[in-house]
C-alpha positions as CSV (number, residue, x, y, z in Angstrom):
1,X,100.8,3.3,-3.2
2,X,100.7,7.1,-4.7
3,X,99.8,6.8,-8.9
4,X,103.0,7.3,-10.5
5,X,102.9,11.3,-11.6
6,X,104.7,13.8,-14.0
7,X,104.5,17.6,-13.0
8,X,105.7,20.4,-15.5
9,X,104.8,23.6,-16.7
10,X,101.8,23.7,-18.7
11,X,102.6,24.5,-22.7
12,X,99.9,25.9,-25.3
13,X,99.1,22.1,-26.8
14,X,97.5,21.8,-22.9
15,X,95.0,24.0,-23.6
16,X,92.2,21.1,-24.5
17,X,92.9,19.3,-21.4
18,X,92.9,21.4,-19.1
19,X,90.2,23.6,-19.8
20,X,88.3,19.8,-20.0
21,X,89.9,18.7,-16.7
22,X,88.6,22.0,-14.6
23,X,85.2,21.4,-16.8
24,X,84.7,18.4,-15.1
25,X,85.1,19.6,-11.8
26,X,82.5,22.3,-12.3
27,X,80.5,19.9,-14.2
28,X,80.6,17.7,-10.6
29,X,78.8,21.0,-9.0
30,X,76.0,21.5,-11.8
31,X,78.3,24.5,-13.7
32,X,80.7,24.3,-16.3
33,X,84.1,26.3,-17.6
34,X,82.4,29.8,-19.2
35,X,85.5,31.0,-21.2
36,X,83.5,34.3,-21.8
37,X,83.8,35.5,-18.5
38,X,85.9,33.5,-14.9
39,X,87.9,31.3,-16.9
40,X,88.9,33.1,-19.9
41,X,92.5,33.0,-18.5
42,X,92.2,29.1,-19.8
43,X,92.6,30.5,-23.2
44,X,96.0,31.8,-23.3
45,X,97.6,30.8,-20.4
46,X,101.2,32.1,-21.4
47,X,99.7,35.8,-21.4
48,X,97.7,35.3,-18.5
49,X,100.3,33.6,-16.4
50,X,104.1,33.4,-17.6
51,X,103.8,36.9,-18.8
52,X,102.4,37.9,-15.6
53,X,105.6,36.7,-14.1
54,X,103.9,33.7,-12.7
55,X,103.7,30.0,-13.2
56,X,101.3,27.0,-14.3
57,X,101.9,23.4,-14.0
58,X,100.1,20.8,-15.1
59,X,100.5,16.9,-13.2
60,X,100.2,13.9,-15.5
61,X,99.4,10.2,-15.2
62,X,101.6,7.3,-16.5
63,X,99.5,7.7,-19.5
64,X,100.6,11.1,-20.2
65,X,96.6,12.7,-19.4
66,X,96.2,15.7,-17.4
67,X,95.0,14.6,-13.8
68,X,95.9,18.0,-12.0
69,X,96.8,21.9,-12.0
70,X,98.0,24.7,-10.5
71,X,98.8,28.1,-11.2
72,X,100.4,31.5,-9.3
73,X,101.0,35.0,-10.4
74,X,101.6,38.2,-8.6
75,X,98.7,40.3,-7.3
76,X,98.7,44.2,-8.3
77,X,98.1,46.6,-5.7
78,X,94.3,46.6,-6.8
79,X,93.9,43.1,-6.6
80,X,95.4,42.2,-3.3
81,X,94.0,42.6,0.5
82,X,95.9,44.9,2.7
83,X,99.1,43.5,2.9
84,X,101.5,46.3,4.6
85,X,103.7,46.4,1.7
86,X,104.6,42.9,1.0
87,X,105.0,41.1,-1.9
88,X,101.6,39.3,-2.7
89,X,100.7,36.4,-5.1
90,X,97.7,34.5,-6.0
91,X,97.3,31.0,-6.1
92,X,94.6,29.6,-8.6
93,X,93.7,26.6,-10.8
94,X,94.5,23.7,-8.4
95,X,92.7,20.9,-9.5
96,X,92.6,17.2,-9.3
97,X,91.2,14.2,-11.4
98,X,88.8,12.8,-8.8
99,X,91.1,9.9,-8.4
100,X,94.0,12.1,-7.0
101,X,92.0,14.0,-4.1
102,X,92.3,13.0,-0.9
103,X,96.0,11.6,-1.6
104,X,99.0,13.5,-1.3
105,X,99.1,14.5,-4.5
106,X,97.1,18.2,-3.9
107,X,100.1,18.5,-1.0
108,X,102.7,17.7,-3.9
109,X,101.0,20.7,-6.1
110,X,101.0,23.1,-3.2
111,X,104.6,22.5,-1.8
112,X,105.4,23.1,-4.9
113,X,103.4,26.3,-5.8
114,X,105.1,27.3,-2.2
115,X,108.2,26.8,-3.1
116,X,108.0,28.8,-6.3
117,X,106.7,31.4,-4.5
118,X,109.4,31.9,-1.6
119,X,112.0,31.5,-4.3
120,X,109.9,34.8,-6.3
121,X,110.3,36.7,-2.5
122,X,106.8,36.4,-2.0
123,X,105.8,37.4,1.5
124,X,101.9,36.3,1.1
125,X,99.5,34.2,-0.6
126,X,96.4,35.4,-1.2
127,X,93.2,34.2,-2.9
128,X,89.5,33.5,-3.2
129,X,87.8,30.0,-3.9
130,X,84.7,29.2,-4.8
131,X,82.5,28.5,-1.9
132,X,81.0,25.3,-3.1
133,X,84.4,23.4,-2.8
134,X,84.1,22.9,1.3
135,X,86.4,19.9,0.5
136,X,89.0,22.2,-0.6
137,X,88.7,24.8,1.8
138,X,89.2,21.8,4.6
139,X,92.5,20.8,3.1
140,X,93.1,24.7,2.7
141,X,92.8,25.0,6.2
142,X,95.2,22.1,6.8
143,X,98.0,24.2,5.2
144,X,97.7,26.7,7.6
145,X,95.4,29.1,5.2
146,X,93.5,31.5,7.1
147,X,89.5,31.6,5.4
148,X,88.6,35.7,6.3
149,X,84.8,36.0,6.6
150,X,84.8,38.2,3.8
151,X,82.7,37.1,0.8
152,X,82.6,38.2,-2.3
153,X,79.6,37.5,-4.9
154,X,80.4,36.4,-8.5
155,X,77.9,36.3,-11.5
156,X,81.1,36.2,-14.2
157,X,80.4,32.6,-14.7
158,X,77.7,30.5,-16.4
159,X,75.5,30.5,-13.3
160,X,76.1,33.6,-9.9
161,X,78.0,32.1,-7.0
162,X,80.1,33.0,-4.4
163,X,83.6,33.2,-3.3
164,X,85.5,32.8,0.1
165,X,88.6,34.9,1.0
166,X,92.1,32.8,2.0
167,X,95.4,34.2,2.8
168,X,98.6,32.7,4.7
169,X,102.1,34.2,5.9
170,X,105.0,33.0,4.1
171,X,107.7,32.3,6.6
Protein backbone atom coordinates (compact mmCIF):
# COMPACT_ATOMS: atom_id res chain seq x y z
CA UNK A 1 0.00 0.00 0.00
CA UNK A 2 1.22 3.64 -1.36
CA UNK A 3 2.26 6.01 2.07
CA UNK A 4 -0.64 8.21 2.51
CA UNK A 5 0.68 11.72 0.68
CA UNK A 6 -0.22 15.54 0.58
CA UNK A 7 0.89 17.59 -2.55
CA UNK A 8 0.64 21.49 -2.68
CA UNK A 9 2.50 24.34 -3.72
CA UNK A 10 5.47 25.03 -1.89
CA UNK A 11 5.19 28.39 0.42
CA UNK A 12 8.33 30.49 1.84
CA UNK A 13 8.15 28.59 5.57
CA UNK A 14 9.31 25.42 3.07
CA UNK A 15 12.33 26.79 2.45
CA UNK A 16 14.37 24.69 5.41
CA UNK A 17 12.96 21.51 4.20
CA UNK A 18 13.46 21.50 1.12
CA UNK A 19 16.63 22.81 0.58
CA UNK A 20 17.48 19.78 3.49
CA UNK A 21 15.44 17.27 1.51
CA UNK A 22 17.48 17.88 -2.01
CA UNK A 23 20.71 18.04 0.48
CA UNK A 24 20.30 14.74 1.22
CA UNK A 25 20.03 13.48 -2.01
CA UNK A 26 23.24 15.13 -3.08
CA UNK A 27 24.68 14.17 0.12
CA UNK A 28 23.72 10.28 -1.12
CA UNK A 29 26.23 11.12 -4.20
CA UNK A 30 29.23 12.68 -2.06
CA UNK A 31 27.96 16.54 -2.89
CA UNK A 32 25.75 18.72 -1.13
CA UNK A 33 23.08 21.81 -1.97
CA UNK A 34 25.76 24.96 -2.77
CA UNK A 35 23.29 27.91 -2.51
CA UNK A 36 26.11 30.18 -3.96
CA UNK A 37 25.97 28.83 -7.24
CA UNK A 38 23.16 25.59 -8.90
CA UNK A 39 20.84 25.86 -6.27
CA UNK A 40 20.44 29.31 -5.33
CA UNK A 41 16.93 29.18 -6.79
CA UNK A 42 16.29 27.27 -3.28
CA UNK A 43 16.42 30.56 -1.66
CA UNK A 44 13.57 32.37 -2.95
CA UNK A 45 11.51 30.13 -4.63
CA UNK A 46 8.53 32.57 -5.25
CA UNK A 47 10.91 34.80 -7.50
CA UNK A 48 12.58 32.07 -9.10
CA UNK A 49 9.48 30.05 -9.87
CA UNK A 50 5.85 31.70 -9.35
CA UNK A 51 7.12 34.93 -10.72
CA UNK A 52 8.55 33.15 -13.51
CA UNK A 53 5.11 32.02 -14.37
CA UNK A 54 5.82 28.62 -13.24
CA UNK A 55 5.03 26.26 -10.34
CA UNK A 56 6.62 24.28 -7.32
CA UNK A 57 5.07 21.67 -5.25
CA UNK A 58 6.15 20.12 -2.51
CA UNK A 59 4.56 16.18 -1.42
CA UNK A 60 4.15 15.54 2.28
CA UNK A 61 3.86 12.52 4.59
CA UNK A 62 1.06 11.83 7.13
CA UNK A 63 3.37 13.66 9.47
CA UNK A 64 3.29 16.80 7.54
CA UNK A 65 7.51 16.35 6.49
CA UNK A 66 8.55 17.11 3.15
CA UNK A 67 9.26 13.68 1.32
CA UNK A 68 9.23 15.07 -2.32
CA UNK A 69 9.44 18.10 -5.02
CA UNK A 70 8.92 19.32 -8.14
CA UNK A 71 9.14 22.39 -10.00
CA UNK A 72 8.35 23.90 -13.83
CA UNK A 73 8.85 27.27 -15.32
CA UNK A 74 9.05 28.55 -18.86
CA UNK A 75 12.32 28.44 -20.78
CA UNK A 76 13.42 31.88 -22.58
CA UNK A 77 14.47 31.64 -26.02
CA UNK A 78 18.25 31.49 -24.70
CA UNK A 79 17.63 28.81 -22.44
CA UNK A 80 15.77 26.33 -24.60
CA UNK A 81 17.01 23.76 -27.46
CA UNK A 82 15.62 24.41 -30.85
CA UNK A 83 12.17 24.09 -30.57
CA UNK A 84 10.53 25.43 -33.97
CA UNK A 85 8.63 27.96 -32.14
CA UNK A 86 6.84 26.15 -29.50
CA UNK A 87 6.20 26.94 -26.22
CA UNK A 88 8.94 25.34 -24.01
CA UNK A 89 9.17 24.69 -20.15
CA UNK A 90 11.60 23.25 -17.82
CA UNK A 91 11.00 20.72 -15.40
CA UNK A 92 13.40 20.75 -12.30
CA UNK A 93 13.57 19.84 -8.57
CA UNK A 94 11.90 16.36 -8.60
CA UNK A 95 12.88 14.72 -5.73
CA UNK A 96 12.02 11.95 -3.42
CA UNK A 97 12.69 10.88 0.27
CA UNK A 98 14.40 7.50 -0.39
CA UNK A 99 11.43 5.77 0.91
CA UNK A 100 9.14 7.10 -1.97
CA UNK A 101 11.41 6.03 -5.11
CA UNK A 102 10.69 3.29 -6.93
CA UNK A 103 6.80 3.68 -6.01
CA UNK A 104 4.38 5.52 -7.81
CA UNK A 105 4.73 8.43 -6.13
CA UNK A 106 7.65 10.14 -8.75
CA UNK A 107 4.66 9.14 -11.44
CA UNK A 108 2.15 11.12 -9.22
CA UNK A 109 4.67 14.30 -9.28
CA UNK A 110 5.14 14.11 -12.98
CA UNK A 111 1.51 13.55 -14.13
CA UNK A 112 1.08 16.25 -12.29
CA UNK A 113 3.91 18.66 -13.43
CA UNK A 114 2.33 17.38 -16.97
CA UNK A 115 -0.78 18.33 -16.48
CA UNK A 116 0.21 21.83 -15.38
CA UNK A 117 2.06 22.19 -18.25
CA UNK A 118 -0.59 21.29 -21.11
CA UNK A 119 -3.02 23.43 -19.15
CA UNK A 120 0.00 26.56 -19.55
CA UNK A 121 -0.13 25.51 -23.68
CA UNK A 122 3.15 24.12 -23.31
CA UNK A 123 4.17 22.23 -26.41
CA UNK A 124 7.70 20.80 -24.91
CA UNK A 125 9.45 19.88 -21.99
CA UNK A 126 12.85 20.40 -21.85
CA UNK A 127 15.71 19.86 -19.39
CA UNK A 128 19.07 18.68 -18.14
CA UNK A 129 19.75 16.26 -15.17
CA UNK A 130 22.60 15.56 -13.46
CA UNK A 131 24.35 12.57 -14.84
CA UNK A 132 25.01 10.73 -11.73
CA UNK A 133 21.21 10.04 -11.18
CA UNK A 134 21.04 6.88 -13.89
CA UNK A 135 18.06 5.85 -11.57
CA UNK A 136 16.29 8.85 -12.71
CA UNK A 137 17.17 9.02 -16.13
CA UNK A 138 15.72 5.15 -16.27
CA UNK A 139 12.32 6.25 -14.99
CA UNK A 140 12.85 9.37 -17.35
CA UNK A 141 12.99 7.20 -20.12
CA UNK A 142 9.90 5.35 -19.00
CA UNK A 143 7.89 8.52 -19.50
CA UNK A 144 8.74 8.71 -22.91
CA UNK A 145 11.66 11.41 -22.41
CA UNK A 146 14.03 11.42 -25.11
CA UNK A 147 17.99 11.65 -23.36
CA UNK A 148 19.91 13.68 -26.56
CA UNK A 149 23.65 12.80 -26.45
CA UNK A 150 24.43 16.27 -25.76
CA UNK A 151 26.35 16.92 -22.51
CA UNK A 152 26.91 19.73 -20.92
CA UNK A 153 29.78 20.26 -18.13
CA UNK A 154 28.85 22.03 -14.85
CA UNK A 155 31.40 23.36 -12.20
CA UNK A 156 28.48 25.87 -10.54
CA UNK A 157 28.25 23.42 -7.69
CA UNK A 158 30.31 22.52 -4.70
CA UNK A 159 32.28 19.87 -6.76
CA UNK A 160 32.39 19.95 -11.35
CA UNK A 161 29.94 17.43 -12.78
CA UNK A 162 28.02 16.86 -15.60
CA UNK A 163 24.65 17.10 -17.06
CA UNK A 164 22.54 15.02 -19.66
CA UNK A 165 20.07 16.71 -22.06
CA UNK A 166 16.04 15.34 -21.93
CA UNK A 167 13.26 16.61 -23.86
CA UNK A 168 9.61 15.07 -24.79
CA UNK A 169 6.65 16.20 -27.11
CA UNK A 170 3.57 17.20 -25.43
CA UNK A 171 0.67 15.74 -27.25
Amino acid sequence: MLEPVTTRFATEQDQAAIIELIDSVYREYGDQVCLTGADQDLLDIKTAYFDQGGAFWVMEDADRQIVGTHAAKPLTDTERKASLGQQVCTFRRLYLSPRLRGTQRGADLMELTFAWARQNHFQQVQFWSDSRFTRAHQFFSKLGFQQSDQIRQMDDGLTPYQEYFFSIDLK
